[in-house]
C-alpha positions in Angstrom: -3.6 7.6 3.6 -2.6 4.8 5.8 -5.7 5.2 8.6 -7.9 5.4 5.1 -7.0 2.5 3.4 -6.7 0.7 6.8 -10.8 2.2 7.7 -11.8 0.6 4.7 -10.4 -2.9 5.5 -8.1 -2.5 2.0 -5.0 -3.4 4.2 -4.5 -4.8 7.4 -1.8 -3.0 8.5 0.1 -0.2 7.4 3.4 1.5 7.7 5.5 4.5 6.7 9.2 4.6 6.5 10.3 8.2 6.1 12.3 10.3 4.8 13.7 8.9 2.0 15.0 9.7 -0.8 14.1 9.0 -4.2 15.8 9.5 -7.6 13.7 8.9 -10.6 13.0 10.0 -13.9 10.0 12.7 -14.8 9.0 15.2 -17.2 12.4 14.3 -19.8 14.6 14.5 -16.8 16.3 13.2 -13.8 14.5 14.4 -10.4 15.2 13.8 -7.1 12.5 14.3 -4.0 11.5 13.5 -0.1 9.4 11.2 0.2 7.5 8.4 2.2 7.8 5.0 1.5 4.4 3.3 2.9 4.4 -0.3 3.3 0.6 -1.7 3.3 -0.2 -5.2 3.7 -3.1 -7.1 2.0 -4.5 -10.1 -0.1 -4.0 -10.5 -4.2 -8.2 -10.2 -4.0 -7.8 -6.9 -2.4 -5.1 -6.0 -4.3 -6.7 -4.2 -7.2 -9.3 -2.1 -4.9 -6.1 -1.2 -2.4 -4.3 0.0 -5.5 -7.6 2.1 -7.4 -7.4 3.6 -3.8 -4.6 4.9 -3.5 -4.4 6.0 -6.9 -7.3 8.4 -6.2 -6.1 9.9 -2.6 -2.3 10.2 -4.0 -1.0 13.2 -5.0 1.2 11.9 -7.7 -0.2 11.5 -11.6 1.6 8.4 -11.2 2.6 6.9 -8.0 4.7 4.0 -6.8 2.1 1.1 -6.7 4.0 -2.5 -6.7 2.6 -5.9 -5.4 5.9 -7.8 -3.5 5.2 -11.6 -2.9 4.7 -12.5 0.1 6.6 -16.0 0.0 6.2 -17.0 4.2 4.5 -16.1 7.0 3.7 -17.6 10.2 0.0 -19.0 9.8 -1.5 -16.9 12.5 -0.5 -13.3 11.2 -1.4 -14.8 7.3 -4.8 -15.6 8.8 -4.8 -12.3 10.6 -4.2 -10.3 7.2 -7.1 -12.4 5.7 -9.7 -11.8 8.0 -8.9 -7.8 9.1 -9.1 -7.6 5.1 -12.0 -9.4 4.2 -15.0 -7.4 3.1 -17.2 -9.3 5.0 -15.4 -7.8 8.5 -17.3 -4.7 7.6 -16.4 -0.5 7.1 
C-alpha cells in the first residue's frame, strides 16, 4: 500500500509502524487484532483521493482513515510534501 499510494504521487512519504495492537469494537463486540499503523503524509487537496485510495486497496470494510493537522513544519520539507504530491509532478 505504501509504494502504491506513494507511485501515484497521493503521499509524499509514507511509513509503517508495526506490530501494534489494536482494541476496537466490531460485529456487536469487543475485538482485539495485529495490526499496522501506516503513517502517510499529504496535502488537504489530496486528501480525499489518498483516502478513496486506500479505501479501495484495504482489506478492511471500514478502515482507520483520519486526517491529523499538521500545525508546523520547517518550510523546506512543507514545500517538499507540496511538490512530490502535486499532480502536475506526474505518475
Amino acid at each position: 500500500m505504501c509504494s502504491a499510494v506513494v507511485g501515484r504521487r497521493l503521499a509524499a512519504t509514507a511509513q509503517v509502524v508495526a506490530p501494534i495492537v489494536s482494541t476496537y469494537w466490531w460485529g456487536g463486540e469487543v475485538q482485539r487484532a495485529d495490526e499496522w499503523l501506516l503513517l502517510m503524509k499529504t496535502t488537504m487537496e489530496r486528501f480525499e483521493d489518498l483516502a478513496a485510495y486506500v479505501q479501495e486497496l484495504h482489506s478492511y470494510e471500514v478502515p482507520e482513515i483520519v486526517a491529523v493537522p499538521l500545525v508546523a513544519g520547517t518550510a523546506d520539507y512543507l514545500e517538499w510534501i507540496r511538490r512530490e504530491t502535486s499532480p502536475e509532478s506526474g505518475v
